[in-house]
C-alpha positions as CSV (number, residue, x, y, z in Angstrom):
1,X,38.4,102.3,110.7
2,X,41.2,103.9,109.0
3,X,44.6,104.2,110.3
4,X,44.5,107.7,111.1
5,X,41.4,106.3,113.7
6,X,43.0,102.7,114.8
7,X,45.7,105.5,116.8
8,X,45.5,105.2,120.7
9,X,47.1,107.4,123.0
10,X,47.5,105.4,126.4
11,X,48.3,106.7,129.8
12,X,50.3,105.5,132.2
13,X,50.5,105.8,136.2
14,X,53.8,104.4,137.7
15,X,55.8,104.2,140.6
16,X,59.8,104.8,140.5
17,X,61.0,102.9,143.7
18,X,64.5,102.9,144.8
19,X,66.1,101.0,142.3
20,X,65.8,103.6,140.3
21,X,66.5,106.7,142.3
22,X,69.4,107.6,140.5
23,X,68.0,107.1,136.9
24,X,67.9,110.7,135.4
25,X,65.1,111.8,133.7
26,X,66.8,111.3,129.7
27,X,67.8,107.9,130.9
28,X,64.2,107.5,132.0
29,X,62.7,108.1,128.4
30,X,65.3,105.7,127.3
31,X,64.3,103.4,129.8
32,X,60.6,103.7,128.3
33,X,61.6,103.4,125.1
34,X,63.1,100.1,125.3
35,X,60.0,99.3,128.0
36,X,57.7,100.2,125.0
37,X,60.0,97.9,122.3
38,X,60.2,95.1,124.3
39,X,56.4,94.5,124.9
40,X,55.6,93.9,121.7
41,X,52.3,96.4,121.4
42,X,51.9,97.8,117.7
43,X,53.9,101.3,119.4
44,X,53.5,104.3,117.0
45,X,57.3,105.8,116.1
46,X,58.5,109.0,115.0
47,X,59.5,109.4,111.1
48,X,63.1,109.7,109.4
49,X,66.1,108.1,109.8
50,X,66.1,107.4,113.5
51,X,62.3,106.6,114.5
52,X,61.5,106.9,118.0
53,X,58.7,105.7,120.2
54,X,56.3,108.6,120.8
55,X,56.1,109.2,124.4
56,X,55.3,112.4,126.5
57,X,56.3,112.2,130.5
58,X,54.6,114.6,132.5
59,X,57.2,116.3,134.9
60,X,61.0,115.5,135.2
61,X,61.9,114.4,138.4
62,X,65.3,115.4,140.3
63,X,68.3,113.0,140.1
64,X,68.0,110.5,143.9
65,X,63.8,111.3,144.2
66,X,61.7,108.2,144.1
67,X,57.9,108.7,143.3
68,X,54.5,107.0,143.9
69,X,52.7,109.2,140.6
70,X,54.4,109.6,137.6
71,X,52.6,110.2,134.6
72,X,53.6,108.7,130.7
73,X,51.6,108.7,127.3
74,X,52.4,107.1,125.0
75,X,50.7,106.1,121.2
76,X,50.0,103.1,119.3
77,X,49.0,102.4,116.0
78,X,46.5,99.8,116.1
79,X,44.2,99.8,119.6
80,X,44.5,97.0,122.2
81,X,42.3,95.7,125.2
82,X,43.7,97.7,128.6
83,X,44.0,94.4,130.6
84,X,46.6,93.3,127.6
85,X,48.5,96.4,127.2
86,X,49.3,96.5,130.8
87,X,50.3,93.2,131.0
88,X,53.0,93.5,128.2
89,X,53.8,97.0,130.0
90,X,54.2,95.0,133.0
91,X,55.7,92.1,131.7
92,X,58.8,94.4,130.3
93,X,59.0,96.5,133.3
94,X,62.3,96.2,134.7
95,X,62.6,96.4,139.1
96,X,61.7,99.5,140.5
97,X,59.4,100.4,137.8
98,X,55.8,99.5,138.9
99,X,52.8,100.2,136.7
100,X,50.1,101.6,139.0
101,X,46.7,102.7,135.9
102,X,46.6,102.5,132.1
103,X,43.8,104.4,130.7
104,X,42.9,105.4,127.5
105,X,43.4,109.6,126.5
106,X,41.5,111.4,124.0
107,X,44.1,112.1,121.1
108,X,43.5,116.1,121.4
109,X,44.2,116.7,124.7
110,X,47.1,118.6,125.5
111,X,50.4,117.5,126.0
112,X,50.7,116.4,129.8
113,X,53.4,118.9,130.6
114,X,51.2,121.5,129.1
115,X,48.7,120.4,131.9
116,X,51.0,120.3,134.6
117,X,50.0,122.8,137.7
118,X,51.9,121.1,141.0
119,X,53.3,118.4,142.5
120,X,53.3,117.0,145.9
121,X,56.3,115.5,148.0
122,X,57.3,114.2,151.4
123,X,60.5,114.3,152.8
124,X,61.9,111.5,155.6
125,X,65.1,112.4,156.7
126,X,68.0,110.2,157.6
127,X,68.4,111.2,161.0
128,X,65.8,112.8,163.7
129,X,64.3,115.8,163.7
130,X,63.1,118.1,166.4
131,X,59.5,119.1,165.3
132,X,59.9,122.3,167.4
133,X,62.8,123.0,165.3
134,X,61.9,121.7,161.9
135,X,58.5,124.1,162.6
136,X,60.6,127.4,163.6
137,X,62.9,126.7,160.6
138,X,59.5,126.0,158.3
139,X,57.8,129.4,159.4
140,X,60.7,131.9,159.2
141,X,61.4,130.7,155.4
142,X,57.4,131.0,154.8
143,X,57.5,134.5,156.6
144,X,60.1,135.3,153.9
145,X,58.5,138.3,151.0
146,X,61.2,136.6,148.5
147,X,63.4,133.6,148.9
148,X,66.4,134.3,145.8
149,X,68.1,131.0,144.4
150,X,70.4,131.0,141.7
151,X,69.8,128.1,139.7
152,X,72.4,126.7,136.6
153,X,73.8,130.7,136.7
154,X,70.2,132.5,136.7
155,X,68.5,133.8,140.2
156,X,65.3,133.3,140.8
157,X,62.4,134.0,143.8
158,X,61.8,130.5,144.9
159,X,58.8,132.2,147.6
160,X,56.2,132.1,145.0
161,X,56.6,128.4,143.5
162,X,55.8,127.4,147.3
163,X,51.7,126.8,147.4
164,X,52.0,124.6,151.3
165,X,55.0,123.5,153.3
166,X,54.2,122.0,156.7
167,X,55.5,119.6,159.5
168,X,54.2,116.0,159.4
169,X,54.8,113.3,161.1
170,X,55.4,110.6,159.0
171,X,55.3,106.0,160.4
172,X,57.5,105.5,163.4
173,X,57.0,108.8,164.6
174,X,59.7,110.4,162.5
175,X,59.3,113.4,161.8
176,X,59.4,114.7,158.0
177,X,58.2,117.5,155.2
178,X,55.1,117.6,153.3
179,X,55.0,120.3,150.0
180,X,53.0,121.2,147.0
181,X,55.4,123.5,144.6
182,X,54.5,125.1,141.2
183,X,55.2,122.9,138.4
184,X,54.1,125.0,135.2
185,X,55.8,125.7,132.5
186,X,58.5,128.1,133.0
187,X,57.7,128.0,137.0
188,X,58.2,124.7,138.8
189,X,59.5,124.8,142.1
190,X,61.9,121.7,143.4
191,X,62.5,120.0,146.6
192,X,66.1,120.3,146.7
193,X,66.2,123.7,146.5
194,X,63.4,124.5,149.2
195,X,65.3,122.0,151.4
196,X,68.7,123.9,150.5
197,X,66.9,126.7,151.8
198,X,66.0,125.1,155.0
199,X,69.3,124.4,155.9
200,X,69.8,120.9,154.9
201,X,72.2,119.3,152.3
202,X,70.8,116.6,149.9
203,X,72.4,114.0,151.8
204,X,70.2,114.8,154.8
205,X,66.7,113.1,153.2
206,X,65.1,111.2,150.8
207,X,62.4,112.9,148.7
208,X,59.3,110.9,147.7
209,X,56.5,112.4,145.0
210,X,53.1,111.4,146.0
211,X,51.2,113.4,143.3
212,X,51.1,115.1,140.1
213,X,48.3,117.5,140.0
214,X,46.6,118.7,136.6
215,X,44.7,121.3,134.8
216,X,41.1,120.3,135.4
């Protein structure tokens, strides 16, 4: 093979727990990066004077969220056995970061933020809910034709980015949020807004991402 074919592009399905709530999404990729150098697979790296690890995460996730489906690629240079590259991933993984898949991606397919349609979350909130309430406060913000945000000095019509919001009821009875929002390029809906909307603060709840969905 030459060395142009020996390149694999490798996905990755993780989990950011707690730990790592308040790990931004640039400290993230930095996080990889090192992630990437300490376990020792033959990683591909950008050219010039500072060479970096090629990665592409799918979707940035807000500042205090914790997720069960985040999505990475990243390439190497020479291919190696899935069962050994996601035991070095998981070998350098540091707590809160748990590696769920590796899979192997064709080397055309388009970047993963380019395939990005939605996400899904649920919110638990610190204290109890009424479910009458939460569900009165649910359908008068869906019954809305526009909902306008102003977002880093630019408003916006948050309505449309909202595909499902509903009442669940989540272990121990409490009682939290379920959503699917936008995330294309250029329109991706977030949690913290739609719960600023709602009436609650961001120290009222704890937003979890269950899924990334993409393009078919």
């Amino acid at each position: 093979m030459s060395a142009q074919e020996d390149i694999t592009r490798v996905r990755v399905a993780y989990a950011k727990g707690p730990s790592l709530r308040f790990t931004g999404h640039l400290d993230l990729q930095r996080l990889w990066e090192r992630l990437l150098r300490r376990s020792g697979l033959p990683i591909r790296y950008s050219q010039g004077f500072h060479p970096r690890a090629r990665l592409n995460l799918a979707s940035a996730l807000p500042l205090g969220f914790v997720s069960d489906a985040e999505l990475l690629d990243f390439w190497m240079d020479e291919p190696r056995a899935l069962a050994t590259i996601r035991a070095k991933l998981e070998d350098a993984a540091p707590p809160g970061l748990v590696i769920k898949d590796v899979r192997i991606v064709d080397l055309r397919e388009d970047s993963l933020q380019s395939q990005m349609l939605a996400s899904e979350f649920v919110v638990r909130f610190f204290d109890h809910q009424s479910e009458e309430d939460l569900q009165h406060q649910v359908a008068s913000l869906l019954a809305k034709d526009d909902i306008l945000r102003t977002r880093r000095k630019k408003t916006y019509d948050l309505r449309p980015l909202i595909l499902n919001l509903e009442v669940i009821t989540l272990a121990e009875d409490a009682i939290g949020l379920a959503m699917r929002l936008r995330a294309e390029p250029g329109a991706t809906g977030r949690p913290d807004e739609v719960l600023s909307a709602l009436g609650f603060s961001h120290t009222q709840y704890l937003v979890r991402r269950t899924q990334l969905i993409l393009s078919p």
